[in-house]
N, C-alpha and C positions, 0 to 999 in steps of 0.2 A: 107275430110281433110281441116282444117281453111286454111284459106291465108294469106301467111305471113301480117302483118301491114306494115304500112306507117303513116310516119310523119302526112301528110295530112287526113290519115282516125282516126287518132287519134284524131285530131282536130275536127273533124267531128262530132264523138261520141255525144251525148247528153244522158243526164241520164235522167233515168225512172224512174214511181214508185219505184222501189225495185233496190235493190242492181244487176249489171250485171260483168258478168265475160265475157272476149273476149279472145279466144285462139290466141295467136302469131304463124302462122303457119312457120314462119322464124327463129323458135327457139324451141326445145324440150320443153314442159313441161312450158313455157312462157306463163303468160296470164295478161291483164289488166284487173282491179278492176275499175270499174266506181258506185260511191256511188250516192246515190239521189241527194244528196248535190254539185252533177256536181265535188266531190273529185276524183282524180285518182290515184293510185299505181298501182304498179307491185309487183306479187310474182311469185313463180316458185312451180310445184308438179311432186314430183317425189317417188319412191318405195323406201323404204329400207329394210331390214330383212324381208320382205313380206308386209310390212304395205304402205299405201300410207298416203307420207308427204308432208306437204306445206311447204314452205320458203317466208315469206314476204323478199320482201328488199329495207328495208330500206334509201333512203336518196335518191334514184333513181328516175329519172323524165324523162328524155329524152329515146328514143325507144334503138338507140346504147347502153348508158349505160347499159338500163335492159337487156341487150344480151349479154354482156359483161359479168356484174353478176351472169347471170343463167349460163352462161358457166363455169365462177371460181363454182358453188357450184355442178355443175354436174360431173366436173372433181375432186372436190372433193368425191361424191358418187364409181365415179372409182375407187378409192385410198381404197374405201371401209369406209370413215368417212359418218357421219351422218353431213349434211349441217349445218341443222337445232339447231343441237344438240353442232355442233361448233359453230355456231352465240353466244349461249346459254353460253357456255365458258367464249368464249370473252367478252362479256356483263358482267359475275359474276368476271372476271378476272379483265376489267374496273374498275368495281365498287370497287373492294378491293384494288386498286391500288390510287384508288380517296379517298376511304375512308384512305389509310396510309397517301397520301400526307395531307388531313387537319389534319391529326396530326402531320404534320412535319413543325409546324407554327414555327417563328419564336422566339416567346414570351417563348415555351416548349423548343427549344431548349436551349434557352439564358438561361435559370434557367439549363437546366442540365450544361451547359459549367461552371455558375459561381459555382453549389455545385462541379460536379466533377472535375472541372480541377483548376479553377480560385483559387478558396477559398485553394484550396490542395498543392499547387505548385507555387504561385506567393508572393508577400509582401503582408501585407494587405493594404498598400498604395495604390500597384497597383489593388490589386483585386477590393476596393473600388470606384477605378477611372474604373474601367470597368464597376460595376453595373450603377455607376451613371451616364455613357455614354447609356446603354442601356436604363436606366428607362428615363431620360430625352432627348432623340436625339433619339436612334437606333427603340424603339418601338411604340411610339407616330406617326413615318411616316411608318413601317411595321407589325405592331398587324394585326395579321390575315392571315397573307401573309404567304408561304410556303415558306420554306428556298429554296427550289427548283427551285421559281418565282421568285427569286432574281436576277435582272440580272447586269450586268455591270452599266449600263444607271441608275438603282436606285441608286449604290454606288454613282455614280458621283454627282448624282442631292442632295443625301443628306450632300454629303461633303461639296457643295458647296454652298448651303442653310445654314448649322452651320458655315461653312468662313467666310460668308458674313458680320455676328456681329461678331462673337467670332473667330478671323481667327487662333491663335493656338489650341483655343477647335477641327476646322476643321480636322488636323491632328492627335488628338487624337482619334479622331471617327471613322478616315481612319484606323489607328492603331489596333483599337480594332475589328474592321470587318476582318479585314486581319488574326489575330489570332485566330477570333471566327470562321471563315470557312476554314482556315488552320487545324483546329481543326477537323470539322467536317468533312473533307475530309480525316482526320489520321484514323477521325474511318468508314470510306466507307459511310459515310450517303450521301454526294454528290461524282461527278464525278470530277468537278474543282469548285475551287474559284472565286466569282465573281468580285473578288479586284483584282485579278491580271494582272499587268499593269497600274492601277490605281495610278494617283502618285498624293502628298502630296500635298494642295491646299497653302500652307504656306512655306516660306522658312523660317527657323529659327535659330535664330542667338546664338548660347551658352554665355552665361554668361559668364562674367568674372568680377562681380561687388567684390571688395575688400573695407574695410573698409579702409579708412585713421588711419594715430593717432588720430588727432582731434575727429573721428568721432568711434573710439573705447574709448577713454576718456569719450565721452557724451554716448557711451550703458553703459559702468562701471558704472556710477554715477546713469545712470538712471536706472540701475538692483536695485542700493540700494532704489528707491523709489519704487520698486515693493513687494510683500509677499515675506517672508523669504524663503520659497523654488522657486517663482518662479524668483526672483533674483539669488541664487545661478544656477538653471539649467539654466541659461541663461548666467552667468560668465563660467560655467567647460564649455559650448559649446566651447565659445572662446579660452580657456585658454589649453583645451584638444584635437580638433577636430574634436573630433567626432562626428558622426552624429546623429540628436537629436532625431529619436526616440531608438538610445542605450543610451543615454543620460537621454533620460525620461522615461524607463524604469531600469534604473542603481537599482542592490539590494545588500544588505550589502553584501549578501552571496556569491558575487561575486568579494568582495575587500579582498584580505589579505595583512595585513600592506600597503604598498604604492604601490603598486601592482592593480589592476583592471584587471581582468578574463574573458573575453567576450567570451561564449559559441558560436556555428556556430551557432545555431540556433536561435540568436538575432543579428547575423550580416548580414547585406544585399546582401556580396557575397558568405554566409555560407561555410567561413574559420572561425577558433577560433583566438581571438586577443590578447592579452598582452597590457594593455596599464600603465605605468607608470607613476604614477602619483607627480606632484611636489608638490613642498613647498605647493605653493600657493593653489593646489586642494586638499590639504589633511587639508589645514585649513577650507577653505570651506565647506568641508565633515564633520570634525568634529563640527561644528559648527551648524549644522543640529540635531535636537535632534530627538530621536525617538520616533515614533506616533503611539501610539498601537501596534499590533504585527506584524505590517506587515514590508515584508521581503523588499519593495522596498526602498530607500531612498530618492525619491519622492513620496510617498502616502499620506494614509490617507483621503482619502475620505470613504465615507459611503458603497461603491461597493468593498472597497480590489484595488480599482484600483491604478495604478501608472499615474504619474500627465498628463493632458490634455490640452484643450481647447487653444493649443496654438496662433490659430490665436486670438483669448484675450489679450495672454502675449503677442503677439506684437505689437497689438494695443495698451497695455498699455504703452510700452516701446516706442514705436513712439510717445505717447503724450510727455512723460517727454524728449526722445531728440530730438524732433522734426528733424530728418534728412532732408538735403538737396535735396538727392537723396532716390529712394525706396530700400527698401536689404529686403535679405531674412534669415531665420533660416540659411539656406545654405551657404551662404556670407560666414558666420563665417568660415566653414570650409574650406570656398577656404583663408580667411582673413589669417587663421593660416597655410595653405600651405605655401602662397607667403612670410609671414613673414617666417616663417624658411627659403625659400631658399635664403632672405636679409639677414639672419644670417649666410648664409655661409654653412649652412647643406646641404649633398649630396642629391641629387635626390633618389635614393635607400632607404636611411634614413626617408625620408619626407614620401612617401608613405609607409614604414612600420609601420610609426607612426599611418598614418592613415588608416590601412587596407586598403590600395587601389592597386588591381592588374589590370593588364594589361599596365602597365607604360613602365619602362626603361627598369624592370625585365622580358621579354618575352621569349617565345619559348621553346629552349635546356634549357638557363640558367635559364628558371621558374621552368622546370620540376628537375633539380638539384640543385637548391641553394637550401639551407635548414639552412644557415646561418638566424638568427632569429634580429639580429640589437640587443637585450635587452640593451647590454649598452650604443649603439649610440641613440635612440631613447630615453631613460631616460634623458643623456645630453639635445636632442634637444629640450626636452617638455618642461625642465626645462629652456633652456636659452629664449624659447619664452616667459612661462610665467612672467621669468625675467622682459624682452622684455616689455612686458604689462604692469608689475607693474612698469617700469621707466616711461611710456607715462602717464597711470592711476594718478602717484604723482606728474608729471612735472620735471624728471630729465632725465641728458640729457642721451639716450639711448644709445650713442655709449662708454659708459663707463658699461653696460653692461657684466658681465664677461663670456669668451664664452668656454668652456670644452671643452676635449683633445679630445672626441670621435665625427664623425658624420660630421664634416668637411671637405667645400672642399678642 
């Protein structure tokens, strides 16, 4: 019967010509592999169904370990498993598991989230602002990478890498990570999110940029030195409030008489809107001829599209009024909030004018008002636009005539 080994005789060993095997007598069915090449392993052989098997094992060095080893696969033999044949498993189980994870890169995911979710379910403003966060920020520092290998420590270091120039780009990358593995957590592909807890590398301050008179006089003027459509969509922002891309997609089929019909599925918080249209936006409108057959009253491009390229029109509009300050398409729309509520129109009023919920209207009295404003909201549009054409001509505003409805 072999003798058990020792550390020391295993040292000892020197390799031969030819391959040798040394019985472990300190262990069933244990034995050391010593190659020409002075290489050592351990395997283990042992019976199963009648047959005599070997079990190399793997990753084992030291004499405890491989004793250790042979005992987990001998006490598997008890159980009645084949050692050898579960190593084999495991191994084929591994490798299927490594083979799914390199398909669970990040680059395959980000295209299923923008076709199925993004594109499906979001604005196209926003969906747009996601791709272009992935292709320029999120994939350039994880192409390759397993959504799996994503750990906290990368959100961080990427967040804080795109803050460093572009400090609110930072937040919007934070943003878009946070819903792209919110996402993939809804559909079980990971266990948690590596963004969470993760907080905004930016603090940011909301807007509240309003146009002055002065500084509404000089967009007026300067709409009229822009193209006959991109002057008007630039006056009805003002003079309407609404937000410009309902604005720059507006289609005839959607005005009857003074009236404007905003289906949900061209408003941003896909409610349907009613917007009223005054004096002054129905001159406008009519004043606009129509350009082939298309149904928008911005078009006329060579694609059927309704009008674009705005960051253009405001470029061209900051040439002719050279503003002080920077504003934005948006501005407009807060310009024509604040002016209503200097006109005296209720808060309630002002936000129905402009589809905007979540305001004064909350809660119990959201789910039950169903009061619609049609006649206070008509008043209001019209005394702003009023409002506009007195600054616009130079007369004095507060002679202004201001309607029975809509008032505080």
């Amino acid at each position: 019967m072999a003798k058990p080994l020792t550390a020391k005789a295993i040292e000892n060993l020197k390799p031969g010509a030819e391959r040798r095997e040394v019985a472990d007598g300190g262990c069933r069915g244990l034995f050391l592999v010593v190659q020409p090449s002075g290489r050592k392993s351990w395997a283990v052989r042992y019976r199963f169904q009648g047959r005599t098997r070997k079990l190399t094992l793997e990753g084992t060095t030291g004499l405890a370990e491989a004793r250790k080893a042979a005992a987990t696969a001998l006490h598997e033999l008890e159980l009645g498993k084949d050692p050898a044949a579960s190593k084999f498993e495991a191994r084929a189980a591994e490798k299927k598991a490594a083979a799914e994870r390199a398909g669970d890169t990040v680059e395959r995911w980000s295209t299923e989230y923008l076709e199925r979710y993004a594109m499906r379910h979001t604005r196209p403003r926003s969906w747009k602002m996601t791709e272009t966060v992935f292709r320029r920020y999120v994939l350039p520092a994880w192409r390759g990478r397993s959504v799996h290998d994503i750990r906290r420590k990368d959100v961080i270091h990427l967040v804080d890498a795109v803050a460093k120039n572009y400090p609110v780009m930072g937040n919007r990358v934070l943003a878009t990570c946070h819903a792209f593995y919110n996402w993939l957590a809804s559909k079980d592909q990971i266990a948690a999110s590596p963004c969470a807890g993760v907080k905004p590398p930016t603090k940011e301050q909301p807007r509240d940029r309003v146009l002055d008179d002065a500084e509404i006089k000089a967009l007026w003027h300067a709409s009229d030195a822009l193209g006959e459509q991109a002057g008007a969509f630039v006056k009805l922002l003002l003079i309407t409030g609404q937000r410009r891309n309902e604005v720059g997609g507006m289609r005839r089929s959607e005005i009857t008489g003074n009236l404007w019909e905003l289906p949900a599925a061209r408003t941003k918080n896909k409610h349907a809107h009613t917007v009223p249209l005054s004096r002054q936006a129905m001159q406008i409108l009519e004043s606009l001829p129509q350009i082939g057959d298309t149904d928008y009253v911005f078009g006329g491009s060579p694609r059927g599209a309704h009008i674009g390229g705005f960051s253009r029109i405001k470029a061209d509009i900051d040439q002719h009024m050279k503003p002080a300050k920077p504003w934005t398409f948006h501005d407009l729309r807060r310009t024509c909030a604040t002016g209503l509520q200097r006109l005296g129109i209720r808060v309630e009023v002002t936000e129905a004018a402009l589809n905007h919920k979540g305001g004064v209207v909350r809660g119990v009295a959201a789910v039950y008002q169903r009061h619609d404003y049609a006649s206070e909201k008509r008043v209001a549009l019209q005394d702003w636009a009023d409002h506009v054409d007195a600054i616009v001509n130079g007369e004095p505003t507060e002679k202004v005539v201001r309607g029975r409805f809509g008032r505080g």
